[in-house]
C-alpha positions as CSV (number, residue, x, y, z in Angstrom):
1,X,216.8,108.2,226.7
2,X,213.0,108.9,226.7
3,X,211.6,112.3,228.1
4,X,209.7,111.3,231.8
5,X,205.8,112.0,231.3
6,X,204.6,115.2,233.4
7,X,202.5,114.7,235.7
8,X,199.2,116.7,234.2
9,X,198.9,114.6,230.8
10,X,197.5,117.6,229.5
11,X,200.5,119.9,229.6
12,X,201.9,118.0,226.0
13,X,198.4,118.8,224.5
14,X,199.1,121.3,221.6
15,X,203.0,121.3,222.4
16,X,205.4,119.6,219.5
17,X,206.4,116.7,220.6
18,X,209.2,113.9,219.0
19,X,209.3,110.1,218.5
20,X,210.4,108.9,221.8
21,X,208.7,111.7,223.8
22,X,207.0,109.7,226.5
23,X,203.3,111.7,227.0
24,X,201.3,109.9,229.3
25,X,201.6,107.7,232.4
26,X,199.0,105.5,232.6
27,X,200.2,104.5,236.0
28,X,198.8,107.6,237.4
29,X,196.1,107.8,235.7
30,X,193.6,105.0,237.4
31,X,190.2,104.5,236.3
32,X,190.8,106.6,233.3
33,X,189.9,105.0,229.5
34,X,191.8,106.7,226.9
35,X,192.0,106.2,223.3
36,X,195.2,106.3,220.7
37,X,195.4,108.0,217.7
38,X,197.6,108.2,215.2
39,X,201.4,108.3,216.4
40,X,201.2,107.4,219.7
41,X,202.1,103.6,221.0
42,X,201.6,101.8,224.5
43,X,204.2,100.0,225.8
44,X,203.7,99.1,229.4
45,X,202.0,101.6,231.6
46,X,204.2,104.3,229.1
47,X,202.5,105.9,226.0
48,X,205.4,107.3,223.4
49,X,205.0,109.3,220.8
50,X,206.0,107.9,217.1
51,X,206.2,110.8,214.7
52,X,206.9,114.5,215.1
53,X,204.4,116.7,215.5
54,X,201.4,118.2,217.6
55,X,199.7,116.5,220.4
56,X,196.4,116.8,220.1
57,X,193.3,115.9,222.6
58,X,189.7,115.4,222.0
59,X,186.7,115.0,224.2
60,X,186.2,112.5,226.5
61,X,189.3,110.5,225.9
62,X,191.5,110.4,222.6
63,X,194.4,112.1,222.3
64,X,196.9,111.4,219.1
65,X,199.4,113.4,217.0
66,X,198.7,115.7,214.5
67,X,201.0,116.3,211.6
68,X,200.8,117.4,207.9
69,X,201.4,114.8,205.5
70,X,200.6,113.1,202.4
71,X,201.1,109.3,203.8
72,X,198.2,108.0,205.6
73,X,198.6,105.9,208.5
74,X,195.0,104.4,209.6
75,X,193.7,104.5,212.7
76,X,190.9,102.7,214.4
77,X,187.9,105.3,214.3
78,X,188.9,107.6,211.3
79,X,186.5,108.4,208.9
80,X,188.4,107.9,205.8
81,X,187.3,107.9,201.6
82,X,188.0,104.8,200.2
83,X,188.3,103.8,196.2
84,X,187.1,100.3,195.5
85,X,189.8,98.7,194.0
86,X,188.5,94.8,193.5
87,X,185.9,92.4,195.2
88,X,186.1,88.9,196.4
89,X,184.0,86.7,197.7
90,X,184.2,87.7,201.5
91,X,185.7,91.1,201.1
92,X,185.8,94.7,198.8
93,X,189.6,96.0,198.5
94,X,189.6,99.3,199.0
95,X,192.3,102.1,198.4
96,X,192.5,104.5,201.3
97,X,195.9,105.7,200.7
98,X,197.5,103.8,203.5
99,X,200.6,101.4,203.1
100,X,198.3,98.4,202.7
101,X,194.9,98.2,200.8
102,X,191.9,97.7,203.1
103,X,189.1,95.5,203.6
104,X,185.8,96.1,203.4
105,X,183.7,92.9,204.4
106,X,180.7,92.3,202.2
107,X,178.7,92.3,205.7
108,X,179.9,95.8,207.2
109,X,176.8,98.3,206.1
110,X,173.7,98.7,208.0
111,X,171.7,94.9,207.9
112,X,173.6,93.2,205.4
113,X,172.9,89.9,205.4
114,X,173.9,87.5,201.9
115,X,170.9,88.1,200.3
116,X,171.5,92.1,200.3
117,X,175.5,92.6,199.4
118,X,175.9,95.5,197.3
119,X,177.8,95.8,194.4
120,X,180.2,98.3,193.7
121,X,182.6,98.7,190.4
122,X,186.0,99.6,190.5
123,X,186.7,103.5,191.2
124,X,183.9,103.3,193.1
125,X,183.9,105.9,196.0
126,X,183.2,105.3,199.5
127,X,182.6,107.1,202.9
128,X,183.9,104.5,205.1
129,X,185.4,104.1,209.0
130,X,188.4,102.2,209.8
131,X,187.5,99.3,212.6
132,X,190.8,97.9,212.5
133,X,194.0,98.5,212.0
134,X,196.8,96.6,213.3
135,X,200.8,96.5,212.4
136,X,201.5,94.7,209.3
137,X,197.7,93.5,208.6
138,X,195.5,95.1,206.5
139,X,193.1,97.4,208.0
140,X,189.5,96.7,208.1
141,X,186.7,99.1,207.5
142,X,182.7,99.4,208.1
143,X,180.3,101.1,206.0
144,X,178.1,101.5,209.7
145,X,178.9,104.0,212.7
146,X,179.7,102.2,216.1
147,X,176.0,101.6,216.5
148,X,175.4,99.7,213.5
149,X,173.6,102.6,211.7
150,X,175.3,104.1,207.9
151,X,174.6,107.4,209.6
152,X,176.7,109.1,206.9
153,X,178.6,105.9,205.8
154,X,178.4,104.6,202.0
155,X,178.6,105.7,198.5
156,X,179.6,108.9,197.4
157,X,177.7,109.9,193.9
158,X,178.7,112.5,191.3
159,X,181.2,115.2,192.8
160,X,184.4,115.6,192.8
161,X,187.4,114.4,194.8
162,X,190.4,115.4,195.5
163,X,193.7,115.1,197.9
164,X,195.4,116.8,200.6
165,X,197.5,116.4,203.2
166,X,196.3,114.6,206.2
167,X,197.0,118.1,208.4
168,X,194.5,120.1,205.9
169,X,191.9,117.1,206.6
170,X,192.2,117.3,210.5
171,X,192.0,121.4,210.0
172,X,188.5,121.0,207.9
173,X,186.8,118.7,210.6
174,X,187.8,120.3,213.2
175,X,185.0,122.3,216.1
176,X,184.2,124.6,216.1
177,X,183.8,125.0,211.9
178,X,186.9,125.5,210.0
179,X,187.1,129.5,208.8
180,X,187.3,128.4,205.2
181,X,184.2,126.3,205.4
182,X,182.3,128.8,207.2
183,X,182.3,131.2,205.1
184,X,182.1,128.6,202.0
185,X,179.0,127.9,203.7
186,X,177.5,131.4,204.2
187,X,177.2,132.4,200.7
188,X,177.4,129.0,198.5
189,X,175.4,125.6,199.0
190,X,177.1,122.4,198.1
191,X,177.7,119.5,199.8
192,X,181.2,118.0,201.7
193,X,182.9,114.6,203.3
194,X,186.5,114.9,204.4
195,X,188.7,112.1,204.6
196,X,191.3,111.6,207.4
197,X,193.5,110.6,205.0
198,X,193.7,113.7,203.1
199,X,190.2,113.1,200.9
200,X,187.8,115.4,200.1
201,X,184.5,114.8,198.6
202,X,182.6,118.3,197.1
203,X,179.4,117.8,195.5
204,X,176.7,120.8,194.3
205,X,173.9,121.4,191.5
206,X,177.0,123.8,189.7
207,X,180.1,122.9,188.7
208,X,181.4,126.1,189.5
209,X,180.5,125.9,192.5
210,X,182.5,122.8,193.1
211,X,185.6,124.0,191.7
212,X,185.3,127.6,193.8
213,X,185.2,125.2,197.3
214,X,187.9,123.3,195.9
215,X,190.1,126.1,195.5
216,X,189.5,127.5,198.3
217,X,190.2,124.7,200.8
218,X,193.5,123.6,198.5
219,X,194.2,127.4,199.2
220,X,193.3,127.5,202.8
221,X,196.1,125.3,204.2
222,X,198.5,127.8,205.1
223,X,196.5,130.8,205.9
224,X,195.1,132.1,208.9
225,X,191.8,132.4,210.3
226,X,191.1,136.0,208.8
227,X,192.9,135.2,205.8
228,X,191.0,132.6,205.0
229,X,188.0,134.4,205.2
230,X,189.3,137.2,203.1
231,X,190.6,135.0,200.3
232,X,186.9,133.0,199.7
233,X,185.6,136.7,199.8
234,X,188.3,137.3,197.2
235,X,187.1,134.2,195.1
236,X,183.3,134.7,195.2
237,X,184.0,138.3,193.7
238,X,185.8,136.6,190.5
239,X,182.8,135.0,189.8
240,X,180.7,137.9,190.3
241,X,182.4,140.6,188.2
């Protein structure tokens, strides 16, 4: 039998919570808009949770659940890295670790019209947001932010990628700046893009640089705060001495 909903929707925010766990009530919540996330469902004026872990909630409205794993699920509004897998006529396929390949219509960058469509070889890598994603289709993406702009949508040149868990992902773009980033950023210049679904893009003018902030975020996952801090500190003395 499902769990009744309390009646502050923010009392599950950063508790563990179940499939079946039933977090919100949209019946007392009029005149609200909210938005889903990954692991929660609608059904009726009830929103359930569907996998186990940590309810999270951003600002103004979305709330999903946050869990470390390797699978991606897609979600509409996720920033994700994408690997061009093929091109057709209408649409790029494009890896983005999900269950399903996604597509990418030849259309979705900032005024691309039939005259303009880019051309991208397989392995490509792109910086890409998911605009649909629906059970049993194939999600779609966009190379534009919700106002039609690439903000910082598109190709992703030189650098290095690797792969993490989705939980490391959500713990990198988090706000305020992720500990291991920070102080990444306070001593070293290089450049980043972090992937929902446990991507991560590193690029800077020395490759040493690279493989010290991919170290250290593979490293970070587990640690705290302080001792993420300590082990980049730890790191950038290596390369010193």
């Amino acid at each position: 039998m499902e769990d009744k909903p309390s009646s502050s929707p923010m009392s599950f925010v950063d508790q563990i919570v179940v499939p079946g766990d039933v977090v919100l009530d949209l019946s007392t919540m009029t005149n609200q808009t909210i938005k889903l996330g990954g692991g929660l469902r609608q059904d009726s004026d009830a929103i359930s949770v569907m996998k186990a872990g940590k309810l999270r909630f951003s600002k103004p409205n979305k709330y999903w659940v946050e869990s470390s794993q390797k699978r991606y699920v897609p979600c509409v509004g996720d920033s994700v890295l994408g690997i061009v897998v093929d091109s057709k006529a209408e649409n790029f396929l494009v890896d983005i670790k999900g269950p399903a390949l996604a597509f990418l219509p030849v259309l979705a960058f900032e005024g691309g019209t039939r005259r303009n469509i880019p051309k991208f070889e397989g392995g490509t890598l792109l910086y890409v947001r998911v605009v649909k994603a629906n059970p049993g289709m194939n999600p779609e993406l966009s190379c534009t932010d919700a106002s039609g702009k690439a903000a910082e949508f598109g190709v992703l040149k030189d650098g290095y990628m690797f792969e993490c868990s989705t939980g490391l992902s959500r713990m990198l773009l988090s706000s305020p700046t992720c500990p291991v980033l920070e102080a990444l950023g306070n001593k070293l210049s290089f450049e980043i893009a972090v992937g929902l679904n446990g991507r991560v893009w590193v690029n800077a003018t020395s490759p040493s640089t690279v493989i010290i902030v991919a170290n250290a975020i593979m490293n970070s996952e587990t640690l705290s705060g302080l001792q993420q801090k300590i082990m980049v500190d730890r790191l950038l003395q290596k390369i010193q001495t």
